[in-house]
N, C-alpha and C positions, 0 to 999 in steps of 0.2 A: 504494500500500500504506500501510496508516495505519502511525504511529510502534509502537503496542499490536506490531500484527503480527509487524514487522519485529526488536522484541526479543524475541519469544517463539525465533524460528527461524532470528537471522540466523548461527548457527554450524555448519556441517554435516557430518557425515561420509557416505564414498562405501566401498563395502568390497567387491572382486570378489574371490569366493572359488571355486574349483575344485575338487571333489569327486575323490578316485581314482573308477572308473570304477563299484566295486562297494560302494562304501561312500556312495552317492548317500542313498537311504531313510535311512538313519544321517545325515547332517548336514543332512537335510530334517528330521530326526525334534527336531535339535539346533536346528535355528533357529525352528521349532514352539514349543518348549519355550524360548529362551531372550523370547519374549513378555512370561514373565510376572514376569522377571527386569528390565525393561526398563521397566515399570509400577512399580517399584519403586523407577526411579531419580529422583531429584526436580527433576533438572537436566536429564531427557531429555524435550523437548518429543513430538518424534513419532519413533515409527521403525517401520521399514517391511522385510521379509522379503522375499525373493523369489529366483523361480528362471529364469534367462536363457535357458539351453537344458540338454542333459543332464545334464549335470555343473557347469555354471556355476551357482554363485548370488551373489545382491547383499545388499547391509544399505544402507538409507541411514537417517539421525536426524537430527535437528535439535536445538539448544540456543540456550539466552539468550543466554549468555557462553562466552568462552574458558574459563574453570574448571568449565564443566559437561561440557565437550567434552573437557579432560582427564582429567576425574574419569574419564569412560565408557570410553577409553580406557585407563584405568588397572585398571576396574571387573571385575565379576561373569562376564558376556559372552566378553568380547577375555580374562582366566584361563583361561577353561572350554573357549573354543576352543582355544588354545593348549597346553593341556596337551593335547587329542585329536589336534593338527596330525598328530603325524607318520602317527595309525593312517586321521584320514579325507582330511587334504587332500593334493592332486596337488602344491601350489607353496605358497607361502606367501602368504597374504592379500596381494591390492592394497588397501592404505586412502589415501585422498586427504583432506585437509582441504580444505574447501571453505564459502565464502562464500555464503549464499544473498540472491538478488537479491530476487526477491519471493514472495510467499507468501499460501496461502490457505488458513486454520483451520477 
């Protein structure tokens, strides 16, 4: 992996998040939507939506530095979820900080 690469994405976040059973379309609707929110941020290399199985979904991003990976966490996103926590999610976010080894932009 060249040096470039490896500072765009070496800081990352992991986020497993659980839907109530009936509020699935609503936080599919919410990570849709938190896209264009996330384009916005200037320290968020890549981030990525998705849905695991029923009711699971994931968030993963990438950043430069440690101060971008707080910023996001502090950010627009991880507000808006959290004020919705109690009406769409089952449990509270799994988020993991994570180290990414190599990477392809």
């Amino acid at each position: 992996m060249s040096q470039e690469a490896s500072t765009e994405s070496e800081y990352a976040l992991q986020a497993r998040i659980e839907a109530k059973p009936d509020k699935v379309p609503e936080l599919r609707e919410f990570l849709e939507a938190a896209l264009s929110m996330a384009e916005e941020e200037e320290g968020t290399t890549t981030w990525f939506s998705y849905q695991i199985d029923e009711t699971t979904f994931g968030i993963f991003d990438t950043f430069p530095d440690e101060d971008s990976r707080q910023a996001h966490l502090e950010g627009e996103i991880a507000a808006e979820l959290m004020t919705n926590a109690d009406e769409l999610l089952a449990a509270e976010p799994e988020i993991e900080e994570i180290d990414v080894i190599a990477a392809k932009h």
